[in-house]
C-alpha positions as CSV (number, residue, x, y, z in Angstrom):
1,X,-20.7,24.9,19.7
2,X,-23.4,23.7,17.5
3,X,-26.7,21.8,18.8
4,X,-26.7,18.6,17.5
5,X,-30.5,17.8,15.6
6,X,-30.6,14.3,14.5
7,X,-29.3,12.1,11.8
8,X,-26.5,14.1,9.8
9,X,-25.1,12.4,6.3
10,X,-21.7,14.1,7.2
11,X,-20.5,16.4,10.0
12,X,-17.3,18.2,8.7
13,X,-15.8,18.8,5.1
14,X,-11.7,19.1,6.1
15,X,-9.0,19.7,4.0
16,X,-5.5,19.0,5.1
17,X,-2.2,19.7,3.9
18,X,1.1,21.9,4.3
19,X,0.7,25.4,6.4
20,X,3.2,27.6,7.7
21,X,2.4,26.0,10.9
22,X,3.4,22.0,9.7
23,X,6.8,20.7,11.3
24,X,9.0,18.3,9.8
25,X,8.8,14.5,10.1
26,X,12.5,14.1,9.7
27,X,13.1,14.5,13.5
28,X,10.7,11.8,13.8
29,X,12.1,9.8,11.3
30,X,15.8,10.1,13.0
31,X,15.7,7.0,14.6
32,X,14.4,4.8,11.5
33,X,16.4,1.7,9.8
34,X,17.1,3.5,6.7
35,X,18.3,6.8,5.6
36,X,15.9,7.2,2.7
37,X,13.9,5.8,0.2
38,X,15.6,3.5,-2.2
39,X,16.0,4.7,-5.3
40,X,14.2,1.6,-7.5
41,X,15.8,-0.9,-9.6
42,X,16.5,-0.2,-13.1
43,X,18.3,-3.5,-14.7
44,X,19.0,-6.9,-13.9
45,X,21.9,-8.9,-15.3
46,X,23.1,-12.6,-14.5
47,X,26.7,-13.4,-14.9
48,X,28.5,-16.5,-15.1
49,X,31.2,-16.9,-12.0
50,X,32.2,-20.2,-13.3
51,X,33.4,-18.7,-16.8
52,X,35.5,-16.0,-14.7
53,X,32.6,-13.3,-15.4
54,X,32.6,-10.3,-12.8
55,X,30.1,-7.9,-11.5
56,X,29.5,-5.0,-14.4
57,X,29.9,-1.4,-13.3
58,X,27.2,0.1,-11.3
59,X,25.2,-3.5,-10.7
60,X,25.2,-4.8,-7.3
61,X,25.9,-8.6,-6.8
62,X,23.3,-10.7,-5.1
63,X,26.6,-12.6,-2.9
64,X,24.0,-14.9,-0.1
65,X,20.4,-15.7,0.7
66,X,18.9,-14.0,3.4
67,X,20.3,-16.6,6.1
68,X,23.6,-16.7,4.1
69,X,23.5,-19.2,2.0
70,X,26.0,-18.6,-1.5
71,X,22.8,-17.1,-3.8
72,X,24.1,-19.2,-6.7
73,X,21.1,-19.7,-9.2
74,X,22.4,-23.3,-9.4
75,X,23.0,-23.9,-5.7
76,X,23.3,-27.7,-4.8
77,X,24.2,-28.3,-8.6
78,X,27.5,-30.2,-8.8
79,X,28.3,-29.8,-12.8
80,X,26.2,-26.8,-13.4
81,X,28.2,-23.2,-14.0
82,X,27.9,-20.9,-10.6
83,X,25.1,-18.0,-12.1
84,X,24.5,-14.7,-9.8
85,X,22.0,-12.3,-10.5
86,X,23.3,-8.8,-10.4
87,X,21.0,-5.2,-10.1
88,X,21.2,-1.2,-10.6
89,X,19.1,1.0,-9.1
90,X,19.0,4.5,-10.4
91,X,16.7,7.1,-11.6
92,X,17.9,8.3,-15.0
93,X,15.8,5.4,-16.8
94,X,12.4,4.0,-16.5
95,X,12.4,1.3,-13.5
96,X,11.6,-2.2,-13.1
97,X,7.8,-3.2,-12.4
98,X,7.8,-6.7,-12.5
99,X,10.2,-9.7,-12.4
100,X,9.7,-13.2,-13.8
101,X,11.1,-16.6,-14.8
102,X,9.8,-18.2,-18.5
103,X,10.2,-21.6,-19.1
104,X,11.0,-21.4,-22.9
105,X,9.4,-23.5,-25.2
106,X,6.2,-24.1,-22.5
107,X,4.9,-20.7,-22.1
108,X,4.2,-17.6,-24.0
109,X,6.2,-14.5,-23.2
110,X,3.6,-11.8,-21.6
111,X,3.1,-9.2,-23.7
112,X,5.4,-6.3,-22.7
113,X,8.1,-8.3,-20.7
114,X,12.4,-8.8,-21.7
115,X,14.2,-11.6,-21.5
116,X,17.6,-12.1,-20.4
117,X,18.9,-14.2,-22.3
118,X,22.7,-13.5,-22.6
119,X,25.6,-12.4,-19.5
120,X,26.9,-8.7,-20.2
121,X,29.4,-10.8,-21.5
122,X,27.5,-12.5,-24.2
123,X,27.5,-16.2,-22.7
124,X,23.5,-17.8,-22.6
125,X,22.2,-16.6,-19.3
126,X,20.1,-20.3,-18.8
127,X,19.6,-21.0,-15.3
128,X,18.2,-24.3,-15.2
129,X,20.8,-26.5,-13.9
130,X,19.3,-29.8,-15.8
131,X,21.7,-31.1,-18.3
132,X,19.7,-34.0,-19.1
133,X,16.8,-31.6,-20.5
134,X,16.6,-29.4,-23.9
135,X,14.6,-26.9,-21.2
136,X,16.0,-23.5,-20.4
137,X,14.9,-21.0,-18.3
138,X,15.1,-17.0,-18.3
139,X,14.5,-14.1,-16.2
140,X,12.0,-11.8,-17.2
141,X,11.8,-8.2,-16.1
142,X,9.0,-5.4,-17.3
143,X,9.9,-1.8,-17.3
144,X,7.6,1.3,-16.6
145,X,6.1,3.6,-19.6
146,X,8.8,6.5,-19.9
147,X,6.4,8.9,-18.5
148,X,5.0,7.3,-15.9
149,X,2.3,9.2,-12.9
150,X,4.5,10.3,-10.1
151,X,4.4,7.4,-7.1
152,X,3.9,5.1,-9.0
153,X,4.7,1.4,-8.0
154,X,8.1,0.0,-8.8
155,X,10.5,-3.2,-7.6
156,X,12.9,-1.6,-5.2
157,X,14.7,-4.2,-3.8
158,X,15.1,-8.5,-5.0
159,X,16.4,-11.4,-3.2
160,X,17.6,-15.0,-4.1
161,X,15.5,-17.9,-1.6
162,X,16.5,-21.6,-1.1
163,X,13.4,-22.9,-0.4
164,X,15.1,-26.6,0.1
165,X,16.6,-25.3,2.6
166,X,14.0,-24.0,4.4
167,X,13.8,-20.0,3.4
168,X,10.8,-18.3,2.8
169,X,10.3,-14.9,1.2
170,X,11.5,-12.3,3.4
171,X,8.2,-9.3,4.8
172,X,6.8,-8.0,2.0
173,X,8.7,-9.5,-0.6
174,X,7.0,-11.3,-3.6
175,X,7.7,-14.6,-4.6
176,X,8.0,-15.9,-8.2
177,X,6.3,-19.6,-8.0
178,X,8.7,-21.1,-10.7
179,X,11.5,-23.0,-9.4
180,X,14.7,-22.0,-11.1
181,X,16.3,-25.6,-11.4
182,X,14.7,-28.8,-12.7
183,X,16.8,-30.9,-12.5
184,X,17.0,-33.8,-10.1
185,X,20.4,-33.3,-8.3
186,X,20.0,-29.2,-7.2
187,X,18.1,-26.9,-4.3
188,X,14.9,-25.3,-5.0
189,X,16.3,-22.1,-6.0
190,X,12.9,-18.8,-6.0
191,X,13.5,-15.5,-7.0
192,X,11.6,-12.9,-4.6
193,X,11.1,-9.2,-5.3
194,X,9.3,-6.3,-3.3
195,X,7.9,-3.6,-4.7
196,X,7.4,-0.1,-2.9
197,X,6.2,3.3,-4.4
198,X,9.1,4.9,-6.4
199,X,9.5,8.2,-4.5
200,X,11.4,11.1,-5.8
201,X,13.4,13.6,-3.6
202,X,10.9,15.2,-0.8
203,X,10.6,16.6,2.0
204,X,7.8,15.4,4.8
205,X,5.8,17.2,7.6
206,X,3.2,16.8,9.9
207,X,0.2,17.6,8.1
208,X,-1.9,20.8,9.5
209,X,-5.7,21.9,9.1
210,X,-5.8,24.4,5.8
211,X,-9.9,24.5,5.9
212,X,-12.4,23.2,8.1
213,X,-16.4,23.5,7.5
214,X,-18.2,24.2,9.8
215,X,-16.1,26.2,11.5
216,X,-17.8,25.4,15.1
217,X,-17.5,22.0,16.7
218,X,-20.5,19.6,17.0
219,X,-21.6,19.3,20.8
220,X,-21.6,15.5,20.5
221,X,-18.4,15.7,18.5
222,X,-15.8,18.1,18.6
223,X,-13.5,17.9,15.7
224,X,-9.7,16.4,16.8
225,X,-6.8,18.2,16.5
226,X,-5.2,15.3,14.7
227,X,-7.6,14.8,11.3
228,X,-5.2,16.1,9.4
229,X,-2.4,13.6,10.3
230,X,-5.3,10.6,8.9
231,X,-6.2,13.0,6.0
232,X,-2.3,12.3,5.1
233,X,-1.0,9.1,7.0
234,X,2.0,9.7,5.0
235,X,2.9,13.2,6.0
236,X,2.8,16.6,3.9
237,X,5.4,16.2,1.3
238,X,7.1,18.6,-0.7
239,X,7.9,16.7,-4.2
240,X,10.6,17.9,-6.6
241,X,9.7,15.7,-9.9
242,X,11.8,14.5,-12.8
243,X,10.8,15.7,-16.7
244,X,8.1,14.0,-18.4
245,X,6.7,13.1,-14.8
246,X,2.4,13.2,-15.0
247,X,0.6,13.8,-12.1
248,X,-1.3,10.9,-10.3
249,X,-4.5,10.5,-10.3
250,X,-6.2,11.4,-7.2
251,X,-5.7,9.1,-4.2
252,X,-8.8,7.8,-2.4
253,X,-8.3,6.3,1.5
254,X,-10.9,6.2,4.4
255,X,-9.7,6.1,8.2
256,X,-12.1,5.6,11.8
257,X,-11.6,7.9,14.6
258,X,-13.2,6.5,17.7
259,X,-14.5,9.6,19.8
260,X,-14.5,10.7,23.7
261,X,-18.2,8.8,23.9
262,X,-16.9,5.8,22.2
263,X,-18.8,6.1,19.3
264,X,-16.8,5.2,15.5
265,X,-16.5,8.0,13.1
266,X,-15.4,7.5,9.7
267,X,-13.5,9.6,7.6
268,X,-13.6,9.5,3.3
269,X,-10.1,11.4,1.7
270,X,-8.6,12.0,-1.4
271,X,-5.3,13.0,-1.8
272,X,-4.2,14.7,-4.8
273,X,-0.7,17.0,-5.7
274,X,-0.6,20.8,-6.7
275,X,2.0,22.7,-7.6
276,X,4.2,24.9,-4.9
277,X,5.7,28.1,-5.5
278,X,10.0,27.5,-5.8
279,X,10.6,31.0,-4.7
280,X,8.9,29.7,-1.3
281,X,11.8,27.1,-0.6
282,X,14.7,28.0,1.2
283,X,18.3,26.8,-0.1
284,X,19.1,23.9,1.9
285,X,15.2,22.7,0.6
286,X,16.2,23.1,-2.2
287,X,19.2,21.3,-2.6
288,X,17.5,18.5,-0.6
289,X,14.6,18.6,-2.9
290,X,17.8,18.3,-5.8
291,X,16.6,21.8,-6.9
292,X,20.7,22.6,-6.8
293,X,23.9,21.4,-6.6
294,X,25.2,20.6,-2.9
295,X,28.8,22.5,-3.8
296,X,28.3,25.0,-6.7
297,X,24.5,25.9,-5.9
298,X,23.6,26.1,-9.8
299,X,19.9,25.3,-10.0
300,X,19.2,22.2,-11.9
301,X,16.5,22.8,-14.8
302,X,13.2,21.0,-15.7
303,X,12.1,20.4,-12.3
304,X,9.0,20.7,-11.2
305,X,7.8,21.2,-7.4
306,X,4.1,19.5,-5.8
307,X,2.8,18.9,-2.5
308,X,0.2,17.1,-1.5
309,X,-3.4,17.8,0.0
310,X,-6.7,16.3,1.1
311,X,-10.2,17.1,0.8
312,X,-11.9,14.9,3.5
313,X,-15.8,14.3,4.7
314,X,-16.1,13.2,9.0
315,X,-19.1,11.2,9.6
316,X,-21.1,8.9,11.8
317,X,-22.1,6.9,8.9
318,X,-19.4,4.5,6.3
319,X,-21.3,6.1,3.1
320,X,-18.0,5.2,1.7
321,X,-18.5,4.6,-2.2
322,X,-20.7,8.3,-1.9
323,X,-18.9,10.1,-0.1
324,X,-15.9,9.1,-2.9
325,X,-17.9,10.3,-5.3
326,X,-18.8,13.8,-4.0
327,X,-15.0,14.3,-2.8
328,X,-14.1,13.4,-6.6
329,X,-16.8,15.7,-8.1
330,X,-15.7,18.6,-5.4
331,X,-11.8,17.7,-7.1
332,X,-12.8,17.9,-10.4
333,X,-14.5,21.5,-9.9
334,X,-11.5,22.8,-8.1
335,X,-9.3,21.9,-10.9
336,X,-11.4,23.1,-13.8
337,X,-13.7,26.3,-14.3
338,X,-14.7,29.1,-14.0
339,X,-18.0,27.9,-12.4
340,X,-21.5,30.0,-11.6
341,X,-21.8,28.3,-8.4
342,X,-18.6,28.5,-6.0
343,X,-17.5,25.1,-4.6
344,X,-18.4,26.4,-1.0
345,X,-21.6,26.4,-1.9
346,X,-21.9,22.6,-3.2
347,X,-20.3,21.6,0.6
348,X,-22.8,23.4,2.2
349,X,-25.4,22.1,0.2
350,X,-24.7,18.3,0.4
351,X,-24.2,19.3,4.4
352,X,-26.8,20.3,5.1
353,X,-29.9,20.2,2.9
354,X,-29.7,16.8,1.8
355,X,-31.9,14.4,3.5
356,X,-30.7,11.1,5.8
357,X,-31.8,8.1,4.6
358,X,-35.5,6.9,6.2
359,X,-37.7,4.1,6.3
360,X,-39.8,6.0,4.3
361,X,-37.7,7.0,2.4
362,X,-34.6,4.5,2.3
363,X,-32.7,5.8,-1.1
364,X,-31.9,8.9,-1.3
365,X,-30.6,10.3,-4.9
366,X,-28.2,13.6,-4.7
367,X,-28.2,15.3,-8.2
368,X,-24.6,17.1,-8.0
369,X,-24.3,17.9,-11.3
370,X,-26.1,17.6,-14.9
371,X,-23.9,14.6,-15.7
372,X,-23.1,13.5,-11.7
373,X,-25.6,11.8,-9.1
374,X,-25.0,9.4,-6.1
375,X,-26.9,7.5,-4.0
376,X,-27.5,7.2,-0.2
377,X,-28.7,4.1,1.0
378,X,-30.5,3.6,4.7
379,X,-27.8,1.5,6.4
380,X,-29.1,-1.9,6.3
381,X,-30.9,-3.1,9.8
382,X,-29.1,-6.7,10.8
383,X,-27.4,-7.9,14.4
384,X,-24.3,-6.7,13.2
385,X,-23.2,-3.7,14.6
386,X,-23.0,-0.6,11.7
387,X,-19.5,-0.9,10.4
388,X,-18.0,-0.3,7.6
389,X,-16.6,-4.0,7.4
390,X,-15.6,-5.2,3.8
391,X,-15.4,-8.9,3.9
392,X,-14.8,-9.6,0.0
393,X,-12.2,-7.8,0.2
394,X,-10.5,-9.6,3.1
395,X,-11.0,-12.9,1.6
396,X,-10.1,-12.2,-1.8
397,X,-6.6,-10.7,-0.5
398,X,-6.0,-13.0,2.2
399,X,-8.0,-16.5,1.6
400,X,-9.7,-18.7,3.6
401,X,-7.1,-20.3,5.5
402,X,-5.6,-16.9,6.5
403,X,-8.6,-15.7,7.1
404,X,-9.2,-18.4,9.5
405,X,-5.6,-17.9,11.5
406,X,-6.4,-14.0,11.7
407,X,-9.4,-15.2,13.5
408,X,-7.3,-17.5,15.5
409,X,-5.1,-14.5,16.2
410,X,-7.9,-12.3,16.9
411,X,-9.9,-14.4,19.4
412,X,-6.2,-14.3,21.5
413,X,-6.3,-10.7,21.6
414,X,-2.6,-10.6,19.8
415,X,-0.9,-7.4,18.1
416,X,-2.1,-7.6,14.5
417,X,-0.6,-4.9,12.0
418,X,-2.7,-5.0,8.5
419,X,-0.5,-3.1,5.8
420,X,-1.2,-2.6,2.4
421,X,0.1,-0.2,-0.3
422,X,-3.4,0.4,-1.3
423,X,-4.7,2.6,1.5
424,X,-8.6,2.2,0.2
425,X,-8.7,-1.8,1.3
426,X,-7.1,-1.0,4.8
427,X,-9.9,0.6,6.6
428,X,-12.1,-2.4,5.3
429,X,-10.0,-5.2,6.2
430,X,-9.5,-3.7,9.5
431,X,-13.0,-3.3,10.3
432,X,-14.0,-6.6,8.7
433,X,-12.0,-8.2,11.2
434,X,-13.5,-6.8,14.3
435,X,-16.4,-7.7,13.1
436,X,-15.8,-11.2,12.8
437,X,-15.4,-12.0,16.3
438,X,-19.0,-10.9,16.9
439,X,-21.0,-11.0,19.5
440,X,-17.8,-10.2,21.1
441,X,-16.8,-7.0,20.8
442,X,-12.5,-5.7,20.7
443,X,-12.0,-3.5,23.3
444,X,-8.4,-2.6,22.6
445,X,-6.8,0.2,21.0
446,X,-8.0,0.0,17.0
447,X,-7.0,2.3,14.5
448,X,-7.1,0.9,10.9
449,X,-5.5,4.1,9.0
450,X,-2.2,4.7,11.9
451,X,0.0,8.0,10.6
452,X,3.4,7.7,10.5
453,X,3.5,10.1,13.1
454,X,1.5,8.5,15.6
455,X,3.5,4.8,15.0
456,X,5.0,4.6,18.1
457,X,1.3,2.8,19.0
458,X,3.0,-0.4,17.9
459,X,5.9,-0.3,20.7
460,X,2.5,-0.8,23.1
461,X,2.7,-3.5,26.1
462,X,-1.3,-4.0,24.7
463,X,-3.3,-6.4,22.1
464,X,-3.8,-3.9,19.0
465,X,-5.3,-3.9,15.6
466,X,-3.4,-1.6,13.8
467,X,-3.2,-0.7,9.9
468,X,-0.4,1.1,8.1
469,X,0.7,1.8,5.1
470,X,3.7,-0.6,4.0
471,X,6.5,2.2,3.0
472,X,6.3,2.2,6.8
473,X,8.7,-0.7,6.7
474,X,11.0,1.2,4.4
475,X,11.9,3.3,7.7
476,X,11.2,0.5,10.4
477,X,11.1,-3.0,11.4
478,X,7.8,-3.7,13.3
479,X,8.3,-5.4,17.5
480,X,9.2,-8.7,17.0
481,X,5.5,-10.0,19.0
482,X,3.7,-8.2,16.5
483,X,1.5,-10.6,13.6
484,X,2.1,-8.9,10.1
485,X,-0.6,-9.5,7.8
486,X,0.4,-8.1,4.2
487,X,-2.5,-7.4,1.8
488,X,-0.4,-7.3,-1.2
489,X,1.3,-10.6,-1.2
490,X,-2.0,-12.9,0.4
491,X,1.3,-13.4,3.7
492,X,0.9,-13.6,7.9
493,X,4.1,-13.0,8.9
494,X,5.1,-14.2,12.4
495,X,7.9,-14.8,15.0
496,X,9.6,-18.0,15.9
497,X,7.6,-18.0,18.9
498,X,4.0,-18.1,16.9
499,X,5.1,-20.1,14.0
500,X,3.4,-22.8,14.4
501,X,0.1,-20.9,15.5
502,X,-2.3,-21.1,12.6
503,X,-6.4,-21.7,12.1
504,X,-5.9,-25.6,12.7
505,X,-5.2,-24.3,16.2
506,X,-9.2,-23.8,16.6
507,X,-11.8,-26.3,17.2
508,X,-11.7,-28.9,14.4
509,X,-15.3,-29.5,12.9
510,X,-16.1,-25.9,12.9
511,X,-13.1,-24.7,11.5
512,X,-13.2,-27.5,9.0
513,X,-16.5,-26.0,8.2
514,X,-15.5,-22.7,8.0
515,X,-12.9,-23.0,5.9
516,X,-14.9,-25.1,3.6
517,X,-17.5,-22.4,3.1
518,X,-14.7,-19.3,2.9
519,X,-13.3,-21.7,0.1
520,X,-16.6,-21.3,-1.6
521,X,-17.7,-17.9,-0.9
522,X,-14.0,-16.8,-2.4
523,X,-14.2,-18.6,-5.7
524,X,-17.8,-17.6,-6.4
525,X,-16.4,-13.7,-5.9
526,X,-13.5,-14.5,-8.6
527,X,-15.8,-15.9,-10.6
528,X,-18.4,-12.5,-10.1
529,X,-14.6,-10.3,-10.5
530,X,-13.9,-12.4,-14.0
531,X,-17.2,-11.6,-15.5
532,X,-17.2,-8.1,-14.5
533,X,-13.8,-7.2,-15.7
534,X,-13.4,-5.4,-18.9
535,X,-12.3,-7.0,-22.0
């Protein structure tokens, strides 16, 4: 053990990834919804029932709305042709990232997008249902760069909503807020479309500890066995990846562990891929990981193999945006090289010699590099507790009113999930929200950053905040009691039974007030984003 001596800027430098000790996921994974990850969505196509057109080989006919309603694009039309949309998923083309509906002759097509403007059968693929207007509506659809960075984004699944009829976009989905028919006799027909991270064939495990510095636990702070499952919520994955595939960019997330005194401390990651050895897999990974053919066992060519790993700093302090930079300056010298000063000696250094922010001395500047500095602020002194609470961010994904029914939902200790496909706003959100209910304090299990592995937290008989990434519901389907709040589509999702439970359910002048003030607050930090994007 090591005798703890004051302030500390970090406490351990972790990295986390595949050992010979990791186990597979897939027995946890047995029980999930879905076999797999979807292979994405490559075309779209709308055909005309009505002129006797039928479903083109390989597409997939969108048949009924979610609640099973016919998904005609013209439902409630009586004179109107009966148009279907139809879709292929595959992975021998680029996919899908977007879907869209132009209003021809109003709007200009965004740069980059297709129109569908004919059936596979060459008939004018118009889905507005108005005869009494010259106005014809298409579907748009944008398709990824050929070589595109591995996990990238992509529209994995679409659906057909009535909103007349009182549908709303299914969890997670998207909604495209132009109404398909303008006419005056018709349903309000909405295209929704979700989009998930286009995997390629892998293989997951529990993630295990590779390095650890120091290697002696803290007195006041042991380091946990499980770190390395919140290095990689996702699991260690083995990757087999398609030609012309570039490797991501590095991933950064952060995650809290709350410790045996109940003290928070914060993790900083980055995940990033490296390549792994072929002659390490065994055959049946390898014809999982499409390395070879199931029957003949000839090795496919031009495939390449990754896995993922994480360099991670543990401390008592959410020095976020720094510690992001010194994990991407530690990446950057492990890729690159040779160097006169080994990498070991850069962790040490930041460790341990540089000072903790004072009173005295309340910026601290760390010069990493010739070209590479960062600074260390003293955390600011206020009532609030020390957090690491990002409140832009939660208002600028979820809004005023939704930021007001979380509270609502939060002040009646309820089961809240956050998910996002971003896992750098999650840990933010999360702790933004527990702050909000100050001077009270949430006593129930928290974790902002939950591993696949340790999901089973949401099956609890207890209030929760919990925060996951949303490929989780690729596998399951979240307790029915549970309030989904999705970062990525601005949507609280709830059941029957809380429907009607929202931020006019708290007192009336003082939520009118603080909804007026979010309303503000929120445009003057779109107005601060619009200014400092680039042009």
């Amino acid at each position: 053990m090591i005798e703890d001596k004051g302030h500390r800027v970090t406490d351990y430098f972790v990295v986390a990834g595949l050992t010979d000790k990791s186990t597979s996921l897939e027995q946890d994974l047995s029980e999930t919804k879905s076999s797999g990850p979807k292979a994405p969505i490559t075309d779209l196509a709308v055909i005309n029932r009505s002129a006797g057109e039928t479903v083109p080989e390989g597409f997939t006919c969108i048949e009924n709305t979610y609640s099973g309603q016919p998904a005609n694009l013209n439902h409630g039309s009586l004179k109107s042709p009966e148009l279907f949309l139809c879709y292929k998923r595959g992975r021998g083309k680029p996919p899908l990232t977007d879907i869209g509906v132009l209003y021809e002759g109003k709007e200009r097509l965004i740069q980059g997008c297709e129109v569908i403007k004919a059936t596979p059968y060459g008939r004018c693929a118009n889905v507005n249902n108005s005869s009494t207007t010259s106005q014809r509506i298409f579907i748009t659809l944008r398709r990824a760069h050929p070589v595109q960075p591995q996990n990238s984004l992509a529209v994995t699944d679409i659906c057909v909503i009535i909103a007349s009829k009182g549908e709303t976009p299914p969890h997670t989905f998207c909604k495209v807020e132009k109404n398909l028919n303008c006419g005056m006799w018709g349903s309000s027909v909405f295209l929704c479309y979700k989009k998930s991270v286009s995997a390629s064939n892998s293989i997951s495990y529990k993630a295990g500890l590779i390095f650890r510095y120091p290697e002696e636990d803290y007195e006041s702070f042991p380091l946990s066995e499980s770190v390395p499952l919140f290095c990689l919520p996702m699991g260690a994955k083995i990757e087999c990846w398609a030609p012309n595939t570039r490797d991501p960019l590095p991933v950064f997330s952060t995650f809290v562990l709350t410790i045996s005194s109940g003290e928070k401390v914060y993790g900083s990651a980055i995940q990033f891929y490296e390549s792994y050895s072929i002659n390490l897999l065994s055959e049946k990974q390898k014809i999982q990981l499409g390395l070879l053919t199931a029957v003949e066992k000839k090795v496919i060519p031009n495939r390449s193999v990754n896995t993922n790993k994480c360099i991670c700093l543990l401390s008592r302090w959410p020095f976020f945006e720094s510690f992001r930079k010194f994990l991407m300056f530690i990446y950057k010298l492990s890729v690159s090289g040779p160097h006169p000063l080994p990498i070991e000696k850069h962790i040490s250094h930041f460790m341990h010699n540089v000072s903790f922010p004072s009173p005295q001395r309340p910026r601290i500047l760390v010069q990493l590099s010739v070209h590479d500095t960062l600074i260390l602020s003293q955390p600011v002194c206020t009532p609030l507790p020390l957090s690491g609470a990002d409140y832009g961010t939660l208002l600028m994904n979820l809004g005023s009113e939704n930021c007001a029914t979380l509270l609502h939902f939060v002040l009646l200790e309820s089961k809240i999930l956050l998910h996002s496909l971003r896992p750098a706003v999650l840990t933010g959100v999360a702790e933004a929200v527990v702050a909000m209910i100050f001077p009270f304090q949430w006593q129930c299990p928290y974790i902002p950053l939950c591993p696949l592995s340790l999901a089973d937290v949401l099956n609890a008989p207890c209030p929760f905040i919990v925060g996951v990434d949303s490929r989780y519901f690729d596998l399951y389907d979240p307790p029915p009691d549970v309030v989904c709040v999705d970062l990525d589509t601005n949507t609280i999702y709830l059941s029957d039974e809380k429907r009607h439970s929202n931020w006019k359910n708290l007192p009336k002048k003082p939520c009118k007030a603080l909804i007026h003030t979010l309303s503000n607050l929120q445009h003057q930090l779109a107005t601060v984003s619009v200014r400092q994007a680039p042009h």
